[in-house]
C-alpha positions in Angstrom: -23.8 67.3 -9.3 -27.1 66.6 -8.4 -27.9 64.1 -10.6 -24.2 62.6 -9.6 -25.4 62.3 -5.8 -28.7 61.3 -6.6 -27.2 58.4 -8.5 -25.6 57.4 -5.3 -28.2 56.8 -2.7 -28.3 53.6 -1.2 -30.9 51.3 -2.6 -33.5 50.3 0.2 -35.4 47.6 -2.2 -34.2 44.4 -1.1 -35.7 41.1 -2.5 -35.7 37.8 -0.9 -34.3 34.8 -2.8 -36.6 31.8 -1.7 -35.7 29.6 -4.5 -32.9 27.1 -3.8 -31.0 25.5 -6.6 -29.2 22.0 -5.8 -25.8 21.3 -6.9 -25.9 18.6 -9.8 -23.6 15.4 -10.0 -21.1 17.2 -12.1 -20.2 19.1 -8.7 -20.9 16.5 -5.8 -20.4 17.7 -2.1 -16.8 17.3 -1.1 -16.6 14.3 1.6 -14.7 15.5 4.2 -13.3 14.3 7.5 -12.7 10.4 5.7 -9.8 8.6 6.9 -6.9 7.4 4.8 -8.0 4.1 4.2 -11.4 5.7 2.8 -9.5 7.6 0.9 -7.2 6.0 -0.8 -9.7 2.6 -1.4 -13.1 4.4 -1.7 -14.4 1.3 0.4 -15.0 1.7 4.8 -13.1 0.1 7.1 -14.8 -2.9 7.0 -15.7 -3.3 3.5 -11.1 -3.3 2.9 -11.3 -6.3 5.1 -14.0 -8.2 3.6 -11.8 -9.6 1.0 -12.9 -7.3 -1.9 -11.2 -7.0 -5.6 -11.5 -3.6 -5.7 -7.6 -3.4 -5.4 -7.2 0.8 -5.0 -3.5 0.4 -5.9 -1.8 0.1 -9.6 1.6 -1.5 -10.5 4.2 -2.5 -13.2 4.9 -6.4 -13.2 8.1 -7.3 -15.2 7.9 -9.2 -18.3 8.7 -12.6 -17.5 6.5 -12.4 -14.3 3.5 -14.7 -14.2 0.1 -13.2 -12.3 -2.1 -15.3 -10.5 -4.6 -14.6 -8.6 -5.1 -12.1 -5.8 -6.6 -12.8 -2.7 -7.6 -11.0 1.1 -4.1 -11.0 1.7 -1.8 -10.8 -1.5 -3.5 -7.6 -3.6 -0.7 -8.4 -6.3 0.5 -11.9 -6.0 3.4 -13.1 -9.3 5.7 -16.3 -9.8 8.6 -16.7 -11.6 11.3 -19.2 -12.7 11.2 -22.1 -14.4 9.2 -24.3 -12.6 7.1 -21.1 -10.6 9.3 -21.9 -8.2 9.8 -18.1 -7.3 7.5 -16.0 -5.2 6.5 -12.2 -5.3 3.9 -10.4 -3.8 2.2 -7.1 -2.4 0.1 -7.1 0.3 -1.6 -4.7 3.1 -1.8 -5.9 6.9 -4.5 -5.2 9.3 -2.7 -4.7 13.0 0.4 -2.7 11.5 3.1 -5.0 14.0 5.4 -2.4 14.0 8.9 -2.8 11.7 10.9 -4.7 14.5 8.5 -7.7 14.7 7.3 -8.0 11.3 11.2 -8.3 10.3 11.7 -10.9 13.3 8.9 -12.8 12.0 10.1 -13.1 8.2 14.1 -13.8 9.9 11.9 -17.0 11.6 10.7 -18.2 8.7 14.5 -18.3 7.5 15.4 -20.1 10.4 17.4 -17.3 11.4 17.9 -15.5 15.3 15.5 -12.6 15.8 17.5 -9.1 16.3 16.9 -6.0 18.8 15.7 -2.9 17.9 18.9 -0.8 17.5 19.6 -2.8 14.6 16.7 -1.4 12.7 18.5 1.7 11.7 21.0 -0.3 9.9 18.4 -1.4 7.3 18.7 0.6 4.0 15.7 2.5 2.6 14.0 1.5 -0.5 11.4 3.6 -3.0 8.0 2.5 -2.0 3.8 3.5 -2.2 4.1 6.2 0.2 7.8 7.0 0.2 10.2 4.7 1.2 10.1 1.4 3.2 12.8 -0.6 5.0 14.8 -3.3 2.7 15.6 -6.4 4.1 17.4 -9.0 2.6 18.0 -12.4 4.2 19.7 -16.1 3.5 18.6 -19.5 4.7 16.4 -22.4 5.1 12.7 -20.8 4.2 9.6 -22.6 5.9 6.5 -21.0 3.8 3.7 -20.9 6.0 1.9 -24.4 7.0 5.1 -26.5 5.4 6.4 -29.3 8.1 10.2 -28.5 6.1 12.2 -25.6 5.0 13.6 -25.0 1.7 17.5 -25.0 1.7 19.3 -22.1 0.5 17.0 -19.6 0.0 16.5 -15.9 -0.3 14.1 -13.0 0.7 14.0 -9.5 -0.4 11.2 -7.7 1.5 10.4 -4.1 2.0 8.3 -3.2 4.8 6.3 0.3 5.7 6.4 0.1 8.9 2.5 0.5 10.7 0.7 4.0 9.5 -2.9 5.4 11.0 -5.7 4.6 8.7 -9.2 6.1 10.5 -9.5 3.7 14.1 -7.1 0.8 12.8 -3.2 0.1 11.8 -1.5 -0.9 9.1 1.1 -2.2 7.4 2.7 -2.3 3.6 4.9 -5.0 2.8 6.6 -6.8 -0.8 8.3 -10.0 -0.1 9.9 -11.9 -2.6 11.1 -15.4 -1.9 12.7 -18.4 -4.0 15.8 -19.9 -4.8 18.7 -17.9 -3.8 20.5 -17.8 -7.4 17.2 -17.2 -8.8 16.1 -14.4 -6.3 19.4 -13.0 -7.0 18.3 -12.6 -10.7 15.9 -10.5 -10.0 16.9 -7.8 -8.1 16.3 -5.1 -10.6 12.8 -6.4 -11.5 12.0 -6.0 -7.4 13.0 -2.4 -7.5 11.2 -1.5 -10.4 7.9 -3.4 -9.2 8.5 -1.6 -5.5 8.9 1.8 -7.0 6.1 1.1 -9.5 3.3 0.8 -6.6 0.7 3.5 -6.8 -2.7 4.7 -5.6 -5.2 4.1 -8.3 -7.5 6.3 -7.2 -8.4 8.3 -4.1 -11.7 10.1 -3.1 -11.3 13.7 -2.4 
Protein backbone atom coordinates (compact mmCIF):
# COMPACT_ATOMS: atom_id res chain seq x y z
CA UNK A 1 0.00 0.00 0.00
CA UNK A 2 2.54 2.27 0.59
CA UNK A 3 4.51 1.77 -2.25
CA UNK A 4 0.90 1.89 -4.19
CA UNK A 5 0.25 5.54 -2.86
CA UNK A 6 3.68 6.56 -3.22
CA UNK A 7 3.34 5.66 -6.83
CA UNK A 8 0.58 8.16 -7.10
CA UNK A 9 1.82 11.54 -6.06
CA UNK A 10 1.47 14.12 -8.42
CA UNK A 11 4.67 14.93 -10.32
CA UNK A 12 5.83 18.58 -9.57
CA UNK A 13 8.80 18.46 -12.37
CA UNK A 14 7.49 20.28 -15.15
CA UNK A 15 9.70 21.09 -18.29
CA UNK A 16 9.35 23.76 -20.71
CA UNK A 17 9.12 22.95 -24.40
CA UNK A 18 11.03 25.96 -26.17
CA UNK A 19 11.63 24.20 -29.36
CA UNK A 20 9.05 24.76 -32.08
CA UNK A 21 8.70 22.39 -34.99
CA UNK A 22 7.02 23.90 -38.31
CA UNK A 23 4.58 22.00 -40.17
CA UNK A 24 6.15 20.73 -43.62
CA UNK A 25 4.50 21.11 -47.15
CA UNK A 26 3.05 17.63 -46.92
CA UNK A 27 0.62 19.35 -44.24
CA UNK A 28 0.11 23.04 -45.44
CA UNK A 29 -2.05 25.45 -43.18
CA UNK A 30 -5.68 25.13 -44.16
CA UNK A 31 -6.80 28.50 -46.01
CA UNK A 32 -9.75 29.43 -44.56
CA UNK A 33 -12.38 32.12 -44.85
CA UNK A 34 -11.78 32.06 -49.12
CA UNK A 35 -14.76 32.72 -51.08
CA UNK A 36 -16.29 30.38 -53.63
CA UNK A 37 -14.80 31.72 -56.55
CA UNK A 38 -11.22 31.17 -54.72
CA UNK A 39 -12.26 28.12 -54.10
CA UNK A 40 -13.47 26.51 -56.73
CA UNK A 41 -10.65 28.32 -59.38
CA UNK A 42 -7.61 28.61 -56.96
CA UNK A 43 -7.19 32.14 -58.70
CA UNK A 44 -8.66 35.84 -56.74
CA UNK A 45 -11.20 37.66 -57.85
CA UNK A 46 -9.36 39.58 -60.19
CA UNK A 47 -6.94 37.10 -61.47
CA UNK A 48 -10.81 34.92 -62.92
CA UNK A 49 -11.33 38.06 -64.80
CA UNK A 50 -8.16 38.59 -66.35
CA UNK A 51 -8.84 36.25 -69.00
CA UNK A 52 -6.70 33.26 -67.71
CA UNK A 53 -6.62 29.50 -69.13
CA UNK A 54 -6.61 28.08 -66.00
CA UNK A 55 -10.23 26.81 -66.72
CA UNK A 56 -11.10 25.19 -62.86
CA UNK A 57 -13.95 23.18 -64.48
CA UNK A 58 -13.77 19.62 -66.42
CA UNK A 59 -16.29 18.27 -69.14
CA UNK A 60 -17.30 15.55 -71.58
CA UNK A 61 -17.57 16.88 -75.30
CA UNK A 62 -19.51 14.36 -77.67
CA UNK A 63 -17.80 12.69 -80.34
CA UNK A 64 -18.55 14.53 -83.34
CA UNK A 65 -18.04 17.88 -81.46
CA UNK A 66 -15.25 20.06 -82.79
CA UNK A 67 -13.12 22.30 -79.93
CA UNK A 68 -11.86 25.49 -80.65
CA UNK A 69 -10.48 27.70 -78.67
CA UNK A 70 -11.51 29.12 -75.36
CA UNK A 71 -11.54 32.58 -74.54
CA UNK A 72 -12.50 35.29 -71.41
CA UNK A 73 -15.90 34.51 -72.03
CA UNK A 74 -16.48 30.95 -73.50
CA UNK A 75 -14.30 28.49 -70.88
CA UNK A 76 -15.58 25.53 -73.35
CA UNK A 77 -16.45 26.77 -76.64
CA UNK A 78 -17.45 23.46 -79.63
CA UNK A 79 -19.04 23.52 -83.35
CA UNK A 80 -20.79 21.13 -85.03
CA UNK A 81 -22.42 20.24 -88.36
CA UNK A 82 -21.32 20.09 -91.53
CA UNK A 83 -20.22 23.29 -92.35
CA UNK A 84 -19.49 24.41 -88.24
CA UNK A 85 -22.47 25.87 -88.77
CA UNK A 86 -23.64 24.76 -85.12
CA UNK A 87 -22.66 26.53 -81.95
CA UNK A 88 -22.09 25.25 -78.22
CA UNK A 89 -20.60 26.67 -75.45
CA UNK A 90 -19.99 27.09 -71.56
CA UNK A 91 -19.33 30.17 -70.05
CA UNK A 92 -19.26 32.14 -66.52
CA UNK A 93 -20.66 35.87 -66.27
CA UNK A 94 -19.40 38.48 -64.15
CA UNK A 95 -22.66 40.69 -62.83
CA UNK A 96 -24.98 37.47 -62.38
CA UNK A 97 -28.26 39.45 -64.26
CA UNK A 98 -30.59 37.53 -62.55
CA UNK A 99 -32.64 34.49 -64.53
CA UNK A 100 -35.44 36.87 -65.85
CA UNK A 101 -33.17 39.12 -67.84
CA UNK A 102 -30.51 36.92 -69.04
CA UNK A 103 -33.60 34.75 -70.62
CA UNK A 104 -35.13 38.20 -72.09
CA UNK A 105 -31.92 38.88 -73.50
CA UNK A 106 -31.26 35.38 -75.38
CA UNK A 107 -35.48 35.62 -76.49
CA UNK A 108 -34.03 39.22 -78.20
CA UNK A 109 -31.55 37.76 -80.02
CA UNK A 110 -34.40 35.41 -81.48
CA UNK A 111 -36.30 38.17 -82.33
CA UNK A 112 -38.79 37.14 -79.93
CA UNK A 113 -41.14 39.43 -77.12
CA UNK A 114 -39.51 39.52 -73.70
CA UNK A 115 -41.77 37.68 -70.89
CA UNK A 116 -42.60 38.67 -67.11
CA UNK A 117 -41.39 37.11 -64.23
CA UNK A 118 -44.31 34.67 -63.35
CA UNK A 119 -43.42 32.82 -66.32
CA UNK A 120 -40.14 31.77 -64.92
CA UNK A 121 -41.59 28.98 -62.93
CA UNK A 122 -42.79 27.34 -66.01
CA UNK A 123 -39.24 26.64 -67.25
CA UNK A 124 -38.21 23.01 -66.61
CA UNK A 125 -35.04 22.14 -64.63
CA UNK A 126 -32.01 20.65 -66.15
CA UNK A 127 -28.80 18.74 -64.41
CA UNK A 128 -26.16 21.19 -64.21
CA UNK A 129 -22.44 22.25 -62.28
CA UNK A 130 -23.91 22.97 -59.09
CA UNK A 131 -27.34 21.24 -59.35
CA UNK A 132 -29.70 22.18 -61.70
CA UNK A 133 -30.24 25.21 -64.00
CA UNK A 134 -33.31 26.53 -65.92
CA UNK A 135 -33.80 25.07 -69.61
CA UNK A 136 -34.87 27.20 -72.13
CA UNK A 137 -35.56 26.34 -75.43
CA UNK A 138 -36.54 28.85 -78.19
CA UNK A 139 -37.39 29.22 -82.21
CA UNK A 140 -36.69 32.09 -84.51
CA UNK A 141 -34.68 34.46 -86.48
CA UNK A 142 -31.10 34.39 -84.40
CA UNK A 143 -28.93 37.77 -84.65
CA UNK A 144 -25.45 36.49 -83.11
CA UNK A 145 -23.87 39.26 -81.53
CA UNK A 146 -22.41 42.29 -83.88
CA UNK A 147 -24.43 40.60 -87.15
CA UNK A 148 -26.54 43.55 -89.14
CA UNK A 149 -29.07 40.15 -90.05
CA UNK A 150 -30.65 37.27 -88.36
CA UNK A 151 -30.44 33.77 -89.30
CA UNK A 152 -33.92 32.26 -90.22
CA UNK A 153 -35.25 29.39 -88.56
CA UNK A 154 -33.16 28.79 -85.82
CA UNK A 155 -32.92 27.15 -82.43
CA UNK A 156 -31.49 27.71 -78.91
CA UNK A 157 -31.20 25.34 -76.11
CA UNK A 158 -29.66 27.19 -73.04
CA UNK A 159 -29.51 26.44 -69.44
CA UNK A 160 -28.91 29.13 -67.09
CA UNK A 161 -27.86 29.22 -63.17
CA UNK A 162 -29.33 31.86 -62.23
CA UNK A 163 -26.70 34.71 -60.29
CA UNK A 164 -24.86 32.85 -57.09
CA UNK A 165 -22.46 34.82 -54.33
CA UNK A 166 -18.83 34.34 -55.13
CA UNK A 167 -16.70 36.53 -52.27
CA UNK A 168 -17.85 40.57 -53.15
CA UNK A 169 -19.18 39.86 -56.86
CA UNK A 170 -22.12 37.90 -58.78
CA UNK A 171 -22.34 35.41 -61.07
CA UNK A 172 -23.82 33.56 -63.52
CA UNK A 173 -23.51 29.88 -65.33
CA UNK A 174 -24.87 29.55 -68.57
CA UNK A 175 -24.63 26.68 -71.85
CA UNK A 176 -26.20 27.96 -74.91
CA UNK A 177 -26.36 26.09 -77.89
CA UNK A 178 -27.41 27.67 -81.12
CA UNK A 179 -27.64 26.56 -85.02
CA UNK A 180 -29.95 25.34 -87.43
CA UNK A 181 -33.15 24.29 -86.07
CA UNK A 182 -33.10 20.63 -87.63
CA UNK A 183 -29.60 20.42 -86.73
CA UNK A 184 -30.02 21.74 -83.05
CA UNK A 185 -32.76 19.30 -82.92
CA UNK A 186 -30.12 16.53 -83.45
CA UNK A 187 -28.54 17.10 -80.70
CA UNK A 188 -30.47 17.22 -77.84
CA UNK A 189 -29.02 14.25 -76.10
CA UNK A 190 -25.44 15.31 -76.80
CA UNK A 191 -26.55 18.88 -74.81
CA UNK A 192 -27.68 16.85 -71.79
CA UNK A 193 -24.93 14.74 -71.51
CA UNK A 194 -22.36 17.80 -72.03
CA UNK A 195 -24.68 19.95 -69.25
CA UNK A 196 -24.61 17.08 -66.83
CA UNK A 197 -20.97 16.36 -67.55
CA UNK A 198 -19.79 19.93 -66.07
CA UNK A 199 -17.56 19.60 -63.10
CA UNK A 200 -15.16 21.38 -60.69
CA UNK A 201 -11.68 20.31 -61.55
CA UNK A 202 -10.35 21.15 -58.63
CA UNK A 203 -11.08 23.20 -55.48
CA UNK A 204 -8.74 24.58 -52.68
CA UNK A 205 -9.70 23.47 -49.22
Amino acid sequence: MVALVASCKPVNDRKEIKTVRKMGKLAPAAELGLPLLERVSGKSQEDAGSGATDIPFAWDAPDDWQAVPASAMRMANFTFGESAEGQCYFTMLRGGGGLLLNLNRWRSQMGLDPIEGEELAKLPDKRFLFGNGKFIELDGAFKPMGASEALSDYKMFGVIMPEMEMGEMKVAFFVKMTGPKQLVESQRENFDAFCASLRIKKARQ
